[in-house]
N, C-alpha and C positions, 0 to 999 in steps of 0.2 A: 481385874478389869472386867467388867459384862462384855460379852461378847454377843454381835447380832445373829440372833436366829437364822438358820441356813432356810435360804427361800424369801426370805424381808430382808426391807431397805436397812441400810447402819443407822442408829440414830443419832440425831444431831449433836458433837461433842461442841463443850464450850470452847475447847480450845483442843491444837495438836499438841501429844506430847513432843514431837520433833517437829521443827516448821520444813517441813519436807513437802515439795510441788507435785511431787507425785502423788503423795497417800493424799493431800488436799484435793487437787482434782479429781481421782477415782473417788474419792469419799460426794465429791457432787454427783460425779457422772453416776454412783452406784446407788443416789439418795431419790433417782427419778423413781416413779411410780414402775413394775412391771413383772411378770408373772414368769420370768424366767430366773433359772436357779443363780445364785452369785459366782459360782467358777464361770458361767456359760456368758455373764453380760463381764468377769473381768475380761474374759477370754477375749470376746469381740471389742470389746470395748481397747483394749491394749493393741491387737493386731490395729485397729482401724488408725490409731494414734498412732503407731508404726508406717503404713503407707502410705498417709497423709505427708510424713516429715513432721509430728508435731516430739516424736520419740527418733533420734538421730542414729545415724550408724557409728557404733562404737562407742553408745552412751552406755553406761552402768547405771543398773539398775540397783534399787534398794535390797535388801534380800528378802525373804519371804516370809522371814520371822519378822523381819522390822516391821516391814509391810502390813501382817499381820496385826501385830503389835498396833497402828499406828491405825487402822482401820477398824480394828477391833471384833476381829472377823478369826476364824479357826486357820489354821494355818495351813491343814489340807484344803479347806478352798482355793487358798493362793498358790499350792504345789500345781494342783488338776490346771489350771489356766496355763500357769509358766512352762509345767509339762507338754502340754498341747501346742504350745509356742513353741517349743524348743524341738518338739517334732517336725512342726514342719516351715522350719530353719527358719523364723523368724529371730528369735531369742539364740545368742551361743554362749557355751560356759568355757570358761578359761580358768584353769586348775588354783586354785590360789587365790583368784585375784575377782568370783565373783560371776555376773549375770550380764551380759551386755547385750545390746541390738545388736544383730547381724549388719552383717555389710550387704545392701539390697540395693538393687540399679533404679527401684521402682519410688522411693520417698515421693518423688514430684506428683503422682499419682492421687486424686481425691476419690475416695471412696462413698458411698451411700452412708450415711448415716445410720442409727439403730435404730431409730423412729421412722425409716422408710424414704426421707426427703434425699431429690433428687441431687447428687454433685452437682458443684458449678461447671466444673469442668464437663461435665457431661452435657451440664445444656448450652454450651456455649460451641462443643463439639456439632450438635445438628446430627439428619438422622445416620444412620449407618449408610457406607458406601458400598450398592448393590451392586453385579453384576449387569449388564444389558438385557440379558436372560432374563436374568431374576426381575428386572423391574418390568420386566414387558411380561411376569408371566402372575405378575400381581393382579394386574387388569383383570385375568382371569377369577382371583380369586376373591369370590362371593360368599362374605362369611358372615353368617346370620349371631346378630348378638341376643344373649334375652332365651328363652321356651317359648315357644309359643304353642296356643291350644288347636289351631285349624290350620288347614292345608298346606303343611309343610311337604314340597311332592320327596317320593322315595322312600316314604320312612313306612312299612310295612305294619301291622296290628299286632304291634309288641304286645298288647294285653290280651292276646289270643293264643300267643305262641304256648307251645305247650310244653312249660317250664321243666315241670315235674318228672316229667317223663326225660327229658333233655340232659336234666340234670345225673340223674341216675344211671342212663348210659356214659356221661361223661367220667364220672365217679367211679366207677367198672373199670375203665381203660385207665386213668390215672392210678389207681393200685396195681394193675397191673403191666406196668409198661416193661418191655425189655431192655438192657442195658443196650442193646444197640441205636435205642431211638433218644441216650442221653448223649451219643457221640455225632459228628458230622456226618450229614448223611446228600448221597446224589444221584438218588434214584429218581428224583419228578416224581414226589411223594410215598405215603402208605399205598401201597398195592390192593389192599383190599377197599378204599377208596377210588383208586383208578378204576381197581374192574366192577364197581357199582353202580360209579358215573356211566361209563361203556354200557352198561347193559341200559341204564336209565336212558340216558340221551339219545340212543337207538329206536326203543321206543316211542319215546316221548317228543320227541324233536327229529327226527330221523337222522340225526347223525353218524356218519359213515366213519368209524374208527374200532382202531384196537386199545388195550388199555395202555400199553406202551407208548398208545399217541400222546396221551393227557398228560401235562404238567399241572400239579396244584402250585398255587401262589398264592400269595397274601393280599389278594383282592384284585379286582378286575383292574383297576389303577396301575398295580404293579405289576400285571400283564400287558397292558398298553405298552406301561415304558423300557417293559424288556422288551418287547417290538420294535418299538423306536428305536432302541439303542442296535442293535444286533441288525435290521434289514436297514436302515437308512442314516444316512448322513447328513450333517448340517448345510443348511440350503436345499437337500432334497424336497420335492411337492411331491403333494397329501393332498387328497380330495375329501372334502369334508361335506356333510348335511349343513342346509342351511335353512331355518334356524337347525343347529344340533345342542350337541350334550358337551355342557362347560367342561367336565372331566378329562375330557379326549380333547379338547380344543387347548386345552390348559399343559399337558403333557408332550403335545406336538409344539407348542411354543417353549416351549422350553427345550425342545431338542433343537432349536432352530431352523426348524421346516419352514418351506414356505407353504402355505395354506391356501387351496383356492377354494372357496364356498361354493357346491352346487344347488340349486334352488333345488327345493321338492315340493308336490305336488299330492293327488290324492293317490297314487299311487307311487311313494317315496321318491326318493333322488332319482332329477333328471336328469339322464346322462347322454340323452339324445343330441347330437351334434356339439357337444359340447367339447369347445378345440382347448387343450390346455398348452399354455404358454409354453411348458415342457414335459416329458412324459410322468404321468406320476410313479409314484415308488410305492405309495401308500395308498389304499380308497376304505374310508373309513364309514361303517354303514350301521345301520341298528333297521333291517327289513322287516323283522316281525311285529316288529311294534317302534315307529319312527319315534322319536325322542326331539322333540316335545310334542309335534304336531299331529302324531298317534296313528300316521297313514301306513298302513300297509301296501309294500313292495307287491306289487303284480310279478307272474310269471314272467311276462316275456320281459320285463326291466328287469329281473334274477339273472334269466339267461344271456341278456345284452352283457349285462354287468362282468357276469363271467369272461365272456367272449373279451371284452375291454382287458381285461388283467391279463390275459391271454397275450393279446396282441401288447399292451405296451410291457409285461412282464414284470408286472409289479401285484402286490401283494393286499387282498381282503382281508379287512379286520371286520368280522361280522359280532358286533356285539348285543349279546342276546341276552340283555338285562331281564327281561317281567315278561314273557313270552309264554310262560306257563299262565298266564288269566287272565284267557278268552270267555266274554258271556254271551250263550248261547249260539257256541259256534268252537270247531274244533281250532287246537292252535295250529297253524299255520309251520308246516314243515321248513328244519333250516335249509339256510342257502348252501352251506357247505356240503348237506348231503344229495346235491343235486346230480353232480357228476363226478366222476370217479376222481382222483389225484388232482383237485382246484386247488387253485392257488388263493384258498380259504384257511384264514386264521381264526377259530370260534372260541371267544369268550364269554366265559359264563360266571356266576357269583351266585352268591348262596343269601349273597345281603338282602336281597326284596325277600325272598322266599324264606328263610330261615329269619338273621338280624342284623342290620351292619355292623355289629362290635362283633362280631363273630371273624371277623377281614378273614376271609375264606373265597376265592374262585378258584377259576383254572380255564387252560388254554388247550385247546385239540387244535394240534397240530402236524400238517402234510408232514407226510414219513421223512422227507430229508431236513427237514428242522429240526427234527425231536435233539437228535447227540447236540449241535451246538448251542439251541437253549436248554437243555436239561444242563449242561457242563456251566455255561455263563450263568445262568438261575446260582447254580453254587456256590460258585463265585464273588458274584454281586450280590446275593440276599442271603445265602443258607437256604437252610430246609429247617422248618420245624414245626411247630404245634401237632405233633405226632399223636398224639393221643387224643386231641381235639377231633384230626383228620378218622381215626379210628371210628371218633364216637357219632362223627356223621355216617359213617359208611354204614354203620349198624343202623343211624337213624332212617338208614335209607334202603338197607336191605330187609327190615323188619315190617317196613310200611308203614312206619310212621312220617315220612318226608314226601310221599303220594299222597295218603291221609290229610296232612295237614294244610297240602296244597288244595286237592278239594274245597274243605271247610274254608278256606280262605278265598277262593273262588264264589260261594255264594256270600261269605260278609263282606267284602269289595261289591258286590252286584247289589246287595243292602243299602251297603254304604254309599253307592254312586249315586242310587235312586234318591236315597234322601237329597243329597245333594241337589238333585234335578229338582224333585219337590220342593225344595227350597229357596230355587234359583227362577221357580216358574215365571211369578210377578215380574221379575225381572226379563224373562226369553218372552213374554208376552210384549214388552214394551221393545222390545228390539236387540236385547244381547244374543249373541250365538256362542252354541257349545258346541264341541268337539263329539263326533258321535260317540265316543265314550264304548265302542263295545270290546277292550281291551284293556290291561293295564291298572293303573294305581291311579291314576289324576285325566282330569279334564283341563282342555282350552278355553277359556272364555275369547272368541276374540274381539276386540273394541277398536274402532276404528276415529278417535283422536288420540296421537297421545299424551294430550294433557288427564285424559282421563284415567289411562294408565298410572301417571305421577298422582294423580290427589287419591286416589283410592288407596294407592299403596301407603302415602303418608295417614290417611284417617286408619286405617286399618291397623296398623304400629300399635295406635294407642288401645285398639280391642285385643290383642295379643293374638292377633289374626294375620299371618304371613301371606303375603301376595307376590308369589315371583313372578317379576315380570318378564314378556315371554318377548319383549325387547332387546332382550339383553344377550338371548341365545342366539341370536344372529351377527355375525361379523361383518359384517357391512353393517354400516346405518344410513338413513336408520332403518330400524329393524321395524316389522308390524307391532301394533301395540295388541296388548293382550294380556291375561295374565295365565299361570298355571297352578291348576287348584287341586294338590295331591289331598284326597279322600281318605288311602286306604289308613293310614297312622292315625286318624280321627276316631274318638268316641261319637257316639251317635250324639248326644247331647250337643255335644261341640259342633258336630257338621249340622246340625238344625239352627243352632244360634248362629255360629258364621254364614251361615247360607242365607238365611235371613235378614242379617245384617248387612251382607255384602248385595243383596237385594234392594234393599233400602236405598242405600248405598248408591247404586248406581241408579235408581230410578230418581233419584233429586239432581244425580249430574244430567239426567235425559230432561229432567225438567227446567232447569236452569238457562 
């Protein structure tokens, strides 16, 4: 008998030599068009008629030669399938007597189809049952579908980074890594990353630490929520920026805090008389560079701030996202290095300055934190990317991660200007920017917010993202506005959206 080529359909026999329902049906289900091998669609094809109930518990099967035989197919195709079934207890053999279905609790069960269509069972089910957490911490999440070519804010001048060089240090550390950094490890990172950060942020940020202070973590995200988790409890209050940063607003809901929004102004969060329902646990701040509204924290609202943590005994999370690029003007010393033993928790990331797929920060934290997040960090996350961690520490003792910040400081100041030249037509008829002399993105702020919604939807279809800057505030409603991250833009791109978003709003001014 011909038998069908491994990889193609069987072809159509006039008749079965055995009128068997079995070999009949797979001989259909195996006749559909599809580019995967024949053990692999009998395989699914068998299991899925197994959890359906359309294959029973305690049925006998044909045997593999019949089967075979009766299909017209090699018989080790039929072995690999029945094989794979019988591994993972679908199929069981009974000595003598053949090939039967397992006895399984799950027949009533309808599965996904091999073409992808959905069970009934599944859509008659509706959607998953979340937690109260989880659904209240959805609201939070802002998920951009699609690429888009312009002002996505955060996304740093990946076509600037400087690959080559990156790569090559990573390459280095990866040959050579020591068997102890293939084992568990709970030190609050490579050491010689600690002590380059230390020396860096001293500098650079004035920050007052030793390298012992530093924990590395897998992003500023997953330093938030070992905060949250470690200093407060569910129902504890959090003082937040208002508008602030989704990230941190997103993280705090989910721990169950209650959140109370503090306005800010041109010189950040107001905390002037401001009476909280209960004392906070948490005051959560971005001073060097406010998020989203770009205002820098004044001195004496630093040292008010301080003095407040003091007095209610709760705990600074100063998060120092994009604080390295200042134009034409130095950055602005942390808050944590202001006095000696605060009750300042400084986060920092490598995502704006380096790249977000790199998930790389770290936490400098007051001496009596260090043992029980370093030991919890353990715990709850591991330790790893060792060698990763390695290959920053050299990209930052060699001077390449000073270097690179520089250059990156003058193409954000490139890039914002275009922006502004672009936006001119626009700021002449009445839009106002954010003075821009920090950071990755601008505010436009607009003042209906119907303006906000039609701009954002025309804009969708130019592949032009417009976050609106409504949305970062927790009260509504929020100012309308939107936030127009630059630095991730090619130049081409920030001329044509700048332009167009120009356009744009000079016909909603005329309307």
């Amino acid at each position: 008998m011909n038998r069908v080529a491994e990889g193609a359909a069987p072809r159509a026999r006039p008749r079965l030599e055995r009128a068997d329902w079995l070999a009949d049906a797979l001989g259909l289900a195996l006749g559909e068009p599809s580019s995967q091998p024949l053990s692999s669609r009998l395989y699914h094809t068998l299991r899925e008629w197994i959890q359906a109930g359309r294959l029973t518990s305690g049925q006998r099967l044909p045997s593999t030669r019949q089967l075979a035989r009766e299909l017209g197919l090699g018989r080790n195709t039929l072995l690999a399938a029945f094989d794979q079934l019988l591994a993972e207890g679908f199929l069981a053999t009974r000595h003598g007597a053949g090939t039967f279905v397992a006895d399984l609790p799950f027949h009533h069960v309808q599965t996904a189809a091999t073409n992808g269509a959905t069970p009934a069972s599944s859509s008659r089910a509706g959607p998953p049952r979340l937690s109260s957490r989880g659904t209240a911490l959805l609201a939070f999440c802002h998920s951009r579908e699609g690429r888009y070519s312009a002002f996505v804010p955060g996304v740093p001048a990946l076509d600037r980074f400087p690959h080559a060089e990156w790569q090559r240090l990573l390459r280095h550390h990866q040959r050579r890594m020591p068997l102890d950094w293939l084992d568990y490890q709970a030190q609050g990172g490579v050491p010689a990353l600690r002590e380059a950060l230390a020396d860096y942020l001293s500098l650079a940020r004035s920050v007052r630490c030793r390298p012992e202070q530093i924990l590395i973590v897998q992003g500023a995200q997953q330093g938030f929520e070992l905060i949250v988790r470690l200093l407060s409890d569910s129902g504890d209050e959090v003082w937040i920026e208002e508008p602030g940063y989704h990230g941190a607003q997103a993280c705090f809901m989910a721990a169950g805090l209650a959140m109370t929004p503090v306005p800010v102004d041109g010189e950040g969060m107001c905390i002037e008389g401001l009476p909280g329902s209960r004392d906070p646990r948490l005051i959560y701040v971005t001073p060097s560079h406010q998020y989203p509204s770009g205002a820098t924290m004044s001195l004496a609202r630093r040292l008010a701030l301080l003095e407040v943590a003091e007095r209610y005994g709760a705990w600074i999370v100063e998060d120092d996202y994009d604080s390295e690029f200042r134009y034409g003007q130095r950055p602005v010393a942390a808050l944590q290095g202001l006095v000696d033993d605060s009750r300042v928790i400084y986060v920092g990331t490598f995502s704006k300055v380096m790249y977000p797929g790199l998930r790389l920060g770290y936490l400098v934290l007051p001496e009596a934190l260090v043992g029980p997040f370093r030991r919890a960090n353990a715990r709850l996350h591991r330790e790893g990317q060792y060698a990763v961690q390695a290959a920053v520490a050299e990209f930052i003792v060699r001077g390449h991660f000073s270097h690179h910040i520089r250059r990156m400081r003058d193409c954000y100041r490139r890039r914002q200007a275009l922006l502004r030249k672009a936006l001119a037509p626009a700021v002449a008829r009445g839009l106002r920017l954010s003075d821009g002399q920090a950071g990755m993105h601008l505010v436009a702020w607009l003042d209906e917010p119907e303006h906000e919604r039609i701009l954002m939807e025309r804009a969708a279809g130019q592949r032009i993202l417009l976050s609106p800057l409504s949305s970062y505030y927790l009260n509504a409603p929020g100012h309308p506005g939107l936030v127009l991250g630059y630095a991730g833009s090619v130049e081409a791109e920030i001329e044509r959206a700048g332009h167009w978003l120009a356009q744009a709003w000079c016909e909603l001014a005329d309307a």
